[in-house]
TORKOL-4160 file (C-alpha; in steps of 0.2 Angstrom, whole numbers, padded with zeros to 4 digits, m for minus):
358
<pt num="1" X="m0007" Y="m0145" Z="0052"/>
<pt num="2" X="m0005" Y="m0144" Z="0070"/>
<pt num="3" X="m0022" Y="m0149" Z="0077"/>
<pt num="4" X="m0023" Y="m0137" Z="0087"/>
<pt num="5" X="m0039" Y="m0125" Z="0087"/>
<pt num="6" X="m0032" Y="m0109" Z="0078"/>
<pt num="7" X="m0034" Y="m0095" Z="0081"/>
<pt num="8" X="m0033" Y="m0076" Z="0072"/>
<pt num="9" X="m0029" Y="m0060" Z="0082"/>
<pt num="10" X="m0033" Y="m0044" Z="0076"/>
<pt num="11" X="m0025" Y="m0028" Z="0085"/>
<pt num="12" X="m0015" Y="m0014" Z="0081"/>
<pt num="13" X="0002" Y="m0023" Z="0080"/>
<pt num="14" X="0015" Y="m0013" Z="0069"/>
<pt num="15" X="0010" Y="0004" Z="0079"/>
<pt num="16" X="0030" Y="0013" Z="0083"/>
<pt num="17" X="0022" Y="0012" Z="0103"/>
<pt num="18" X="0031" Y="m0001" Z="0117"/>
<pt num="19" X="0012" Y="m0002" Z="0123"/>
<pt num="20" X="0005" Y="m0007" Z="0109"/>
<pt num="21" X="0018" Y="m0022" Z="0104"/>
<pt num="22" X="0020" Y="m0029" Z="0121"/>
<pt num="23" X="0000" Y="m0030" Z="0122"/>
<pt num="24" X="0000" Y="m0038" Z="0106"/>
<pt num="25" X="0014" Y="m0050" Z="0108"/>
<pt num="26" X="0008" Y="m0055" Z="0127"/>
<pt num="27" X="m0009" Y="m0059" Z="0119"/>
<pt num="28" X="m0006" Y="m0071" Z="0107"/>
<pt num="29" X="0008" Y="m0080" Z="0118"/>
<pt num="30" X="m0005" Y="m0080" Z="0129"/>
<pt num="31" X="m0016" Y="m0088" Z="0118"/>
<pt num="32" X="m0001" Y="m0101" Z="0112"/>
<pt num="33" X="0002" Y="m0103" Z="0131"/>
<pt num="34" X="m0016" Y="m0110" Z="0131"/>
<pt num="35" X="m0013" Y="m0123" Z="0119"/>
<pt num="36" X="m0023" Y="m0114" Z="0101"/>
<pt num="37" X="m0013" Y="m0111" Z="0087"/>
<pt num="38" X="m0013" Y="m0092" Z="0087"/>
<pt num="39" X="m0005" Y="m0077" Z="0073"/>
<pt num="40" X="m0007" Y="m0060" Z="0073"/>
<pt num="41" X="m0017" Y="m0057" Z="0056"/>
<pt num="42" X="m0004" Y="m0045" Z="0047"/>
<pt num="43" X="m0016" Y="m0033" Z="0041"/>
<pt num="44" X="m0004" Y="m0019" Z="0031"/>
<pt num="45" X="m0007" Y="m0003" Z="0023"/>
<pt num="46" X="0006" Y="0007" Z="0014"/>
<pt num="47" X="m0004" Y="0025" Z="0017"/>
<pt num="48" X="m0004" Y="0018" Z="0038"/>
<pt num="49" X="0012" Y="0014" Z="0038"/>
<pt num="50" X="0019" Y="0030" Z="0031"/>
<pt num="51" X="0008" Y="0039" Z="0044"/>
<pt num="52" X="0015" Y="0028" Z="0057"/>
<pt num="53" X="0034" Y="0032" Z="0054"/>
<pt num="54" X="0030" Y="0049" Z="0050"/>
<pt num="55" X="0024" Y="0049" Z="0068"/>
<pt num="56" X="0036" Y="0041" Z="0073"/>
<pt num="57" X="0051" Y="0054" Z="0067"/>
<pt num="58" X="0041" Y="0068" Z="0074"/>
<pt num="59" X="0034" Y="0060" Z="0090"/>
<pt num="60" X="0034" Y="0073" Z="0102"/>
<pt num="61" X="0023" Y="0086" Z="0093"/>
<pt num="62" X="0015" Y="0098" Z="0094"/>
<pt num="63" X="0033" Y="0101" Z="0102"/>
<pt num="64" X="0046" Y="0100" Z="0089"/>
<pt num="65" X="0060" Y="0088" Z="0087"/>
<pt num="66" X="0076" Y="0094" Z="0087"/>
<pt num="67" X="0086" Y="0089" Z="0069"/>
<pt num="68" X="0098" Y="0080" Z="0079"/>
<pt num="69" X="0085" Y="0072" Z="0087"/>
<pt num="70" X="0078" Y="0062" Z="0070"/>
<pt num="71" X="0090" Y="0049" Z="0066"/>
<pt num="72" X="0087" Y="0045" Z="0086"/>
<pt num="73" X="0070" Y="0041" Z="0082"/>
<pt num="74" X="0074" Y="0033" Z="0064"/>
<pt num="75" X="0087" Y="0021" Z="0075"/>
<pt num="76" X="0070" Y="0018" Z="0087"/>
<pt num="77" X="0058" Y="0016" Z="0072"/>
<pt num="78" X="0072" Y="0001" Z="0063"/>
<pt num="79" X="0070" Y="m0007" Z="0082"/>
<pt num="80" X="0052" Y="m0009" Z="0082"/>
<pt num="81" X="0052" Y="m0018" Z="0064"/>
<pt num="82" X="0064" Y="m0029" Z="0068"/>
<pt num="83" X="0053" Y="m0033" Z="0083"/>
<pt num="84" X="0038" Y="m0033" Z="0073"/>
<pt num="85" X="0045" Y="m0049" Z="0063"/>
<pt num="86" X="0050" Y="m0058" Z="0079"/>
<pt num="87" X="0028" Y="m0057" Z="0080"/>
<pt num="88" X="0020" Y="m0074" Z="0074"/>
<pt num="89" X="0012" Y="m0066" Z="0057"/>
<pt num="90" X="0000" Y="m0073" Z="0046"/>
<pt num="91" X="0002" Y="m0070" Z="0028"/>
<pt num="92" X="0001" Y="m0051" Z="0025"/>
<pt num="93" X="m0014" Y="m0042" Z="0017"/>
<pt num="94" X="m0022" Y="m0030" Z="0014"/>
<pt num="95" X="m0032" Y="m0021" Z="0027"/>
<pt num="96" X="m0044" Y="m0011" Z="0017"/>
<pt num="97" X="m0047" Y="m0028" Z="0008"/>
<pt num="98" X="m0045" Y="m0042" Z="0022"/>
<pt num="99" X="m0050" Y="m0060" Z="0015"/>
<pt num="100" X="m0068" Y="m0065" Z="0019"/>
<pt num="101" X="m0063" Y="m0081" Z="0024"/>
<pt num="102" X="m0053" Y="m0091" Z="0033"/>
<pt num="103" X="m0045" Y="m0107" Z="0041"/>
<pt num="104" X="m0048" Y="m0098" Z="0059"/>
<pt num="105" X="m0057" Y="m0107" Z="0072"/>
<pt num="106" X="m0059" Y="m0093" Z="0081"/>
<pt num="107" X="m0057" Y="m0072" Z="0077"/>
<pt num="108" X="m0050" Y="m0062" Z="0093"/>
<pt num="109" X="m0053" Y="m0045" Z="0092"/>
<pt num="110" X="m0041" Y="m0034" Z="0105"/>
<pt num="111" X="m0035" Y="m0026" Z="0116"/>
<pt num="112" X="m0029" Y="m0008" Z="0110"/>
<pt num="113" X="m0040" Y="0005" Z="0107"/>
<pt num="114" X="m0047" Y="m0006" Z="0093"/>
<pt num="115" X="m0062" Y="0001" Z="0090"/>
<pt num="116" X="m0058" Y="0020" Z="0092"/>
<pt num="117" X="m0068" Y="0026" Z="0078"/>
<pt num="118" X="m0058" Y="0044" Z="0080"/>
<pt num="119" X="m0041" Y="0035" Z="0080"/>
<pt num="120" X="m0031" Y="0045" Z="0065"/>
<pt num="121" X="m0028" Y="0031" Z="0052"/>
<pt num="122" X="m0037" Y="0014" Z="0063"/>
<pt num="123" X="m0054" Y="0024" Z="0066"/>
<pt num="124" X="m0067" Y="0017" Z="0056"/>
<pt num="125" X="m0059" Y="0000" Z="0047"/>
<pt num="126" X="m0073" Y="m0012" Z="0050"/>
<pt num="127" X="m0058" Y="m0026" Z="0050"/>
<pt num="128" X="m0059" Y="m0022" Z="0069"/>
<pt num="129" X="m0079" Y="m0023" Z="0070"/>
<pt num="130" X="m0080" Y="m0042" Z="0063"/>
<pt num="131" X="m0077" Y="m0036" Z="0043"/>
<pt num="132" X="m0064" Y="m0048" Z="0036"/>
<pt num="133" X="m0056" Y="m0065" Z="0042"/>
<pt num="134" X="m0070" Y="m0075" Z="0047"/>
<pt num="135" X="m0070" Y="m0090" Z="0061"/>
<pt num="136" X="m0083" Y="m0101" Z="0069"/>
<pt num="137" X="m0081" Y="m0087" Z="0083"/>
<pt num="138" X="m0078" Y="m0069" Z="0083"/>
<pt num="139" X="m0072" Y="m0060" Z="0101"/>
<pt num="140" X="m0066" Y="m0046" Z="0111"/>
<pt num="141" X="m0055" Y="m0047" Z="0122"/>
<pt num="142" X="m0048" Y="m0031" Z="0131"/>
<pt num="143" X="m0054" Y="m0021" Z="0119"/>
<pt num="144" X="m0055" Y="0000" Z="0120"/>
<pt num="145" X="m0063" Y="0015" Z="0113"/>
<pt num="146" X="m0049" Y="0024" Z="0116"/>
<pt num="147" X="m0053" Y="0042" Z="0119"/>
<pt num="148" X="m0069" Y="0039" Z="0111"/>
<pt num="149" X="m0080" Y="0044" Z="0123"/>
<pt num="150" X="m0095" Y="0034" Z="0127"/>
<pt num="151" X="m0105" Y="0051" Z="0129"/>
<pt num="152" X="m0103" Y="0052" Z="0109"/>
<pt num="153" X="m0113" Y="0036" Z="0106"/>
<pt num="154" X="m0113" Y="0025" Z="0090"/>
<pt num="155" X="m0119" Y="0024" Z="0075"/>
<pt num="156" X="m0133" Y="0011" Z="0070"/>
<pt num="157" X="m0117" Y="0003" Z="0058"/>
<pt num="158" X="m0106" Y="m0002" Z="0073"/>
<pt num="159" X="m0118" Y="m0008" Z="0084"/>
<pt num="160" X="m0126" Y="m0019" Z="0071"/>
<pt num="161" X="m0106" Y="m0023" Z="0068"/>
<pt num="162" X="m0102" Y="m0027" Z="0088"/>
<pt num="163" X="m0121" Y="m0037" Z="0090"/>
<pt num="164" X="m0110" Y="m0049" Z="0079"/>
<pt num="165" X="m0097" Y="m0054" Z="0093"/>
<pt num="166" X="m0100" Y="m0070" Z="0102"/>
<pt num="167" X="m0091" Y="m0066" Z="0117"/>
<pt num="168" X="m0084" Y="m0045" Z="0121"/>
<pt num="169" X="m0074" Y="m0043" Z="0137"/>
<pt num="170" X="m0067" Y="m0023" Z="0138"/>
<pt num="171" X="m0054" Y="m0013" Z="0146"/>
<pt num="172" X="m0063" Y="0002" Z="0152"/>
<pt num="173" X="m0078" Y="0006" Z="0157"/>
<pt num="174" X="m0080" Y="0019" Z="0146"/>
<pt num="175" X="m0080" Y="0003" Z="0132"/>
<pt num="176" X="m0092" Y="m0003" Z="0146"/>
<pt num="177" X="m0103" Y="0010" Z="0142"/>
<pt num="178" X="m0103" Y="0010" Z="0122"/>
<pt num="179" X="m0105" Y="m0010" Z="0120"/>
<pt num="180" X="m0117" Y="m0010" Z="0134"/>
<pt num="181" X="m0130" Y="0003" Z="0126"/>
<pt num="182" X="m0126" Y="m0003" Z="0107"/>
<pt num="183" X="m0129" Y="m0020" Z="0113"/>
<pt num="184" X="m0138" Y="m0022" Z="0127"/>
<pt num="185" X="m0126" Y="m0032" Z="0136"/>
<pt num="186" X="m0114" Y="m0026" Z="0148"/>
<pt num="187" X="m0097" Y="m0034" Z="0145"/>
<pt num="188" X="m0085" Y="m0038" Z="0159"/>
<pt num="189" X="m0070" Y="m0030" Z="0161"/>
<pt num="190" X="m0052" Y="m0038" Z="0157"/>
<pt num="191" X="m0035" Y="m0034" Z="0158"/>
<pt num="192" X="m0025" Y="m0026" Z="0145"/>
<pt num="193" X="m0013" Y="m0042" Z="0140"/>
<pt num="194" X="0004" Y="m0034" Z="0148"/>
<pt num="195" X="m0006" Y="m0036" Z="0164"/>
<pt num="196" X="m0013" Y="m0053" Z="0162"/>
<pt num="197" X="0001" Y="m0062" Z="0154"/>
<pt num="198" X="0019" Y="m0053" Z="0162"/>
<pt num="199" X="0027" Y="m0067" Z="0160"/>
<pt num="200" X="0028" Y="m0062" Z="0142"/>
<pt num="201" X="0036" Y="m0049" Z="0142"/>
<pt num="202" X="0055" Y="m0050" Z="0140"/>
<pt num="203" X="0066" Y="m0037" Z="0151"/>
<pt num="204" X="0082" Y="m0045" Z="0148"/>
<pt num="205" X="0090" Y="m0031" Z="0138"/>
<pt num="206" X="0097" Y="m0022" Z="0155"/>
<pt num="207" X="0100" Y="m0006" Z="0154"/>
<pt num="208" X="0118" Y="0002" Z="0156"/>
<pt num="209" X="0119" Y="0005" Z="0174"/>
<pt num="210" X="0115" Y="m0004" Z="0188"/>
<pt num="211" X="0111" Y="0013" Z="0197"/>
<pt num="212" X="0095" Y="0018" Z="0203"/>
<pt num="213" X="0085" Y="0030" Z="0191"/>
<pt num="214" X="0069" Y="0035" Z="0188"/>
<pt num="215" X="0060" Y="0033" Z="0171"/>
<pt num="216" X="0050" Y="0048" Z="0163"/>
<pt num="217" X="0042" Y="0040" Z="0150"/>
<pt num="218" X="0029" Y="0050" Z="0140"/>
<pt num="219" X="0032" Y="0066" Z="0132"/>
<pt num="220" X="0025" Y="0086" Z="0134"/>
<pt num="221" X="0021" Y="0086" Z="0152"/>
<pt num="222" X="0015" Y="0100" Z="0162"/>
<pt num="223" X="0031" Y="0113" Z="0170"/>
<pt num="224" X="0021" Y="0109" Z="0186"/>
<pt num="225" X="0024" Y="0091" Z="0186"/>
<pt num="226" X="0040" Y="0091" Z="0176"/>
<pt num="227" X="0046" Y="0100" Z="0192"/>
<pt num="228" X="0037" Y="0090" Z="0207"/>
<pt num="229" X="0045" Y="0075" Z="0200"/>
<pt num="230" X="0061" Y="0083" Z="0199"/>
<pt num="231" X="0059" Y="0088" Z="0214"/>
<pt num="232" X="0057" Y="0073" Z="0221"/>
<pt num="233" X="0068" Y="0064" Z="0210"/>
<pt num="234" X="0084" Y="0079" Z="0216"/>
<pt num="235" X="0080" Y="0075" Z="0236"/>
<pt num="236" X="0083" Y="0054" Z="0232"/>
<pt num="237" X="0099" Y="0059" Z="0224"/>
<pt num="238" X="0089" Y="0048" Z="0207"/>
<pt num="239" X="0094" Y="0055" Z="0189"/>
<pt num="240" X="0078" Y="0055" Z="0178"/>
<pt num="241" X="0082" Y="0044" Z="0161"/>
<pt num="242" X="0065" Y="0048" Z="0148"/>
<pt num="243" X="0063" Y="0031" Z="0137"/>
<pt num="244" X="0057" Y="0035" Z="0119"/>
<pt num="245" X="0056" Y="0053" Z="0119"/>
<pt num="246" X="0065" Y="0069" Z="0124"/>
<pt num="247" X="0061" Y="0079" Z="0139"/>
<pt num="248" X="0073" Y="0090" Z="0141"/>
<pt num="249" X="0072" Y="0093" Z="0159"/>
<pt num="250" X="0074" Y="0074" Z="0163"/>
<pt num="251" X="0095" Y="0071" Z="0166"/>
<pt num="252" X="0098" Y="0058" Z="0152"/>
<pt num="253" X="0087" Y="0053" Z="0136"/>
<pt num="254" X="0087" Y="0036" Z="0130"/>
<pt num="255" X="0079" Y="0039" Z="0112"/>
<pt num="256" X="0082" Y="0024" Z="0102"/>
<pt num="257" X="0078" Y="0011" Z="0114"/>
<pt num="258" X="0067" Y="m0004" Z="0105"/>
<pt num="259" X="0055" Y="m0015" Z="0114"/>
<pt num="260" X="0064" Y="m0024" Z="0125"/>
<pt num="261" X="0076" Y="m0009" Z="0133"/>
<pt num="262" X="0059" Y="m0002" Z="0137"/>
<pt num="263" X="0055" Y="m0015" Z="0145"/>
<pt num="264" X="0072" Y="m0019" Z="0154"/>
<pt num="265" X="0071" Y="0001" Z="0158"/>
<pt num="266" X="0053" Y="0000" Z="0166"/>
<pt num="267" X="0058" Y="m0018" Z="0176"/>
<pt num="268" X="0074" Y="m0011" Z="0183"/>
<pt num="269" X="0069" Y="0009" Z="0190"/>
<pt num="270" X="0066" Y="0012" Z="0206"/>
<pt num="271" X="0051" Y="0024" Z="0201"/>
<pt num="272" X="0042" Y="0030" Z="0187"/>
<pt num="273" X="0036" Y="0045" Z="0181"/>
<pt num="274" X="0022" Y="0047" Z="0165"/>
<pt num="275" X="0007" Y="0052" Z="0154"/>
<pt num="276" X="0005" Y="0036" Z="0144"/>
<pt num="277" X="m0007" Y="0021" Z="0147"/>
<pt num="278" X="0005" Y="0008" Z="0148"/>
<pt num="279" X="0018" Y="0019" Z="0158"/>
<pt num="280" X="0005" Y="0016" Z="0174"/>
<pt num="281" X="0004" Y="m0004" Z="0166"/>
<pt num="282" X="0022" Y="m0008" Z="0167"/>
<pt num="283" X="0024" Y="0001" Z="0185"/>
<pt num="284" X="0011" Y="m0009" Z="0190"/>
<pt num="285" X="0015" Y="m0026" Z="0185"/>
<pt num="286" X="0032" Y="m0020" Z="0190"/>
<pt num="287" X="0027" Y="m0017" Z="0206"/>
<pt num="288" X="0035" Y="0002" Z="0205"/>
<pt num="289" X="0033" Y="0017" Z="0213"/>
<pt num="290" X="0025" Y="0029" Z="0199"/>
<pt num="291" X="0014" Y="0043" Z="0196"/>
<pt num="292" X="0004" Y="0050" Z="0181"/>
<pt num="293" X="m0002" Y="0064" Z="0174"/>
<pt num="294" X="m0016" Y="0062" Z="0159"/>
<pt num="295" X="m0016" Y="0069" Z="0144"/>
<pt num="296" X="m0032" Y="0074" Z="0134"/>
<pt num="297" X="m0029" Y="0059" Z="0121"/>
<pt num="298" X="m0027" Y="0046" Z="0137"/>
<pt num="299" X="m0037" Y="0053" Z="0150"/>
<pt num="300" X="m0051" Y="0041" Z="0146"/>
<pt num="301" X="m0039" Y="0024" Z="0149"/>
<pt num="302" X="m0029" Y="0030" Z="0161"/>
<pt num="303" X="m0043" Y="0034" Z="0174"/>
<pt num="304" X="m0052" Y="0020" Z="0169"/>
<pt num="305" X="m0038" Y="0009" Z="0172"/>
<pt num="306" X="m0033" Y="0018" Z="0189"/>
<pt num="307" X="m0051" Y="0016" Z="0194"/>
<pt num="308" X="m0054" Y="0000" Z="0193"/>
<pt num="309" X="m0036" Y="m0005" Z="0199"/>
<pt num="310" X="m0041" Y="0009" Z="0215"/>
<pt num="311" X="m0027" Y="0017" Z="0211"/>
<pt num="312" X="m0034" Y="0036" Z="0207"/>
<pt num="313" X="m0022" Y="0042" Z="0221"/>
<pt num="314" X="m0007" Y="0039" Z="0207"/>
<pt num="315" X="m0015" Y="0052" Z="0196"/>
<pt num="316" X="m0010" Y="0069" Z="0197"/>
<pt num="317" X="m0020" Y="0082" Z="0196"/>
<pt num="318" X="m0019" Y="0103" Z="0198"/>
<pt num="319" X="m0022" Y="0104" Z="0215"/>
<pt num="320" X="m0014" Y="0088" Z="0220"/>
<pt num="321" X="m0003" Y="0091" Z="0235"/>
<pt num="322" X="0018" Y="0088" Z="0231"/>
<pt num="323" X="0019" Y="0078" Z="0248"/>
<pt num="324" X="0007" Y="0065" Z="0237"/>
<pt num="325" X="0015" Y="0066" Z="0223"/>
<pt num="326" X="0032" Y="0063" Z="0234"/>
<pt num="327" X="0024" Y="0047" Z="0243"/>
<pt num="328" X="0020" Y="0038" Z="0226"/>
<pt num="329" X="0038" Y="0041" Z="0219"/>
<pt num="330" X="0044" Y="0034" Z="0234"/>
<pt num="331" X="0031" Y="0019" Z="0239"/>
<pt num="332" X="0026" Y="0004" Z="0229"/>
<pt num="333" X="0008" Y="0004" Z="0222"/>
<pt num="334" X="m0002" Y="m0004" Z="0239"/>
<pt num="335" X="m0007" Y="m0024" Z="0244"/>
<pt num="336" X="m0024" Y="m0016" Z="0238"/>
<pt num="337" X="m0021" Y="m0014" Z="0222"/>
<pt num="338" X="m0012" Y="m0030" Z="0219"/>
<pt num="339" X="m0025" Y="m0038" Z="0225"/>
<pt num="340" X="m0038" Y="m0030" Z="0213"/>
<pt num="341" X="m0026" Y="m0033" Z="0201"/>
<pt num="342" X="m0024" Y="m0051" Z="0205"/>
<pt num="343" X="m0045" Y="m0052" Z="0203"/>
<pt num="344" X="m0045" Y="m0044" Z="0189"/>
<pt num="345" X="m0031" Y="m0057" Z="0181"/>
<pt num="346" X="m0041" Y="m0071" Z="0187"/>
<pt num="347" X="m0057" Y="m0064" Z="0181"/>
<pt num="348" X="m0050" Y="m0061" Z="0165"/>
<pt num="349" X="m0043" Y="m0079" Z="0163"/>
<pt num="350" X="m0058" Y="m0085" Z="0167"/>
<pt num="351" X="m0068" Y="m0076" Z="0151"/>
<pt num="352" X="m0056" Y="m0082" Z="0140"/>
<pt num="353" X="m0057" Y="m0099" Z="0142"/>
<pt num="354" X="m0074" Y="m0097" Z="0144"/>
<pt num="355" X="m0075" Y="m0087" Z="0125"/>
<pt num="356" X="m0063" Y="m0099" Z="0118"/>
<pt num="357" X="m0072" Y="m0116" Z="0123"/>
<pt num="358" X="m0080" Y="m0126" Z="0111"/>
């Protein structure tokens, strides 16, 4: 026994996404960082896990993946669960049948879309609304709705389930919303993990060339922003690498890049271009020229987080002029939103020591 107060993290950890290992992995060595005794709880599923590769081999749908392009992903996929085991684990079970109790000091709940209750094989496991492992505490740190939208509201089951947390701290304001009228409290608002703990986060697998590139990272972009970005990316003389997925009219596809590559990819380009969440969390903690476009699925967090960082002006939308679009991929994100940044790191240090006191 360590003597240490340990504690018990609950998240979406085996996901095949870069986002949703790197936030998992900087929140418990956060947490470790701090001095407690923290595992991801290993919650498994062979049902989720088959959904989650079979994703994985067909990632860019509904545009399909070329036959050459599968073993690519497959190499990918063998990447990320090698990753997964360099994660501290608890001892796997099952998450349709999580113990009831625990040696856990403390249950944290976060920060992925935890409680997206239309997530395709997550939404609705009570594991993530306080069912299962038990601790003196239970709470939520960064935790998101995903694109549930707070205008859908809850039913009288999860916000019986959420009144049970003795701490919540979220990461949009959409969650805002949804705790604050399920609860009656209005939680404050934290960083997603890869913001609050970069330090991390390891970008020591460099990428091939030492050249400057600009990363597309995401995957069935508009023609209009496919082109503006070209565009902008031809008149730099800076080839377009896409990380993850294909898009064919980026220059060079790196489909079998693991964690770490992705990382060293996103920490070495001199901009980046993409539709995903934590595209616009690792330019940002990066310090990188980028711009966005949002998808249906990530519209919620992706303006949520550009809102509250004041950085809307990287989101692109129809009408947004190209000499915009132009003066994000060619200009770090502003002193303003490093600062806000900088708050918003502080202030979400300051809730988890707070939730985590005895």
């Amino acid at each position: 026994m360590s003597g240490r107060p340990r504690v018990g993290v609950l998240t979406f950890h085996r996901c095949i996404n870069y986002g949703s290992f790197w936030q998992a992995k900087c929140l418990v060595d956060g947490l470790r960082e701090r001095g407690f005794d923290a595992e991801i709880l290993d919650h498994r599923s062979s049902r989720i896990e088959f959904a989650e590769l079979r994703c994985a081999l067909n990632p860019t749908l509904p545009t399909p993946v070329p036959r050459g392009d599968r073993p690519l992903y497959r190499t990918k996929a063998e990447q990320f669960f090698r990753a997964f085991e360099s994660l501290p684990l608890s001892r796997p079970f099952c998450v349709d049948e999580p113990p009831p109790t625990s040696a856990y000091d403390t249950i944290v709940v976060g920060s992925d879309e935890v409680w997206n209750l239309q997530h395709p094989w997550f939404g609705g496991k009570a594991i993530f609304f306080g069912d299962g492992p038990r601790g003196r505490k239970l709470i939520a740190h960064a935790a998101s709705f995903g694109h549930y939208r707070a205008d859908h509201g809850l039913a009288d089951e999860w916000r019986q389930r959420l009144r049970r947390f003795d701490h919540i701290s979220v990461r949009d304001d959409n969650a805002r919303r949804l705790v604050e009228t399920a609860t009656g409290f209005s939680p404050p608002l934290a960083l997603d993990p890869c913001l609050q703990f970069p330090n991390h986060i390891d970008s020591s697998g460099a990428p091939e060339s030492t050249e400057p590139y600009v990363v597309v990272y995401g995957h069935n972009f508009s023609e209009s922003f496919a082109r503006r970005v070209r565009n902008g990316a031809e008149s730099r003389g800076l080839p377009l690498i896409s990380i993850g997925y294909r898009n064919d009219w980026a220059d060079c596809q790196r489909l079998t890049a693991g964690p770490r590559e992705f990382a060293a990819f996103m920490a070495g380009a001199t901009a980046v271009a993409t539709n995903f969440f934590h595209g616009c969390v690792f330019a940002l903690l990066n310090r990188r020229p980028f711009v966005c476009e949002v998808s249906a699925y990530r519209s919620v967090k992706v303006r949520c987080l550009m809102e509250a960082v004041g950085g809307l002006r990287h989101v692109m939308e129809e009408g947004t002029p190209e000499a915009v679009s132009n003066d994000c991929l060619a200009n770090p994100p502003s002193p303003e939103i490093e600062q806000r940044i900088a708050e918003l790191r502080a202030a979400s240090d300051e809730y988890l020591n707070r939730a985590l006191a005895n």
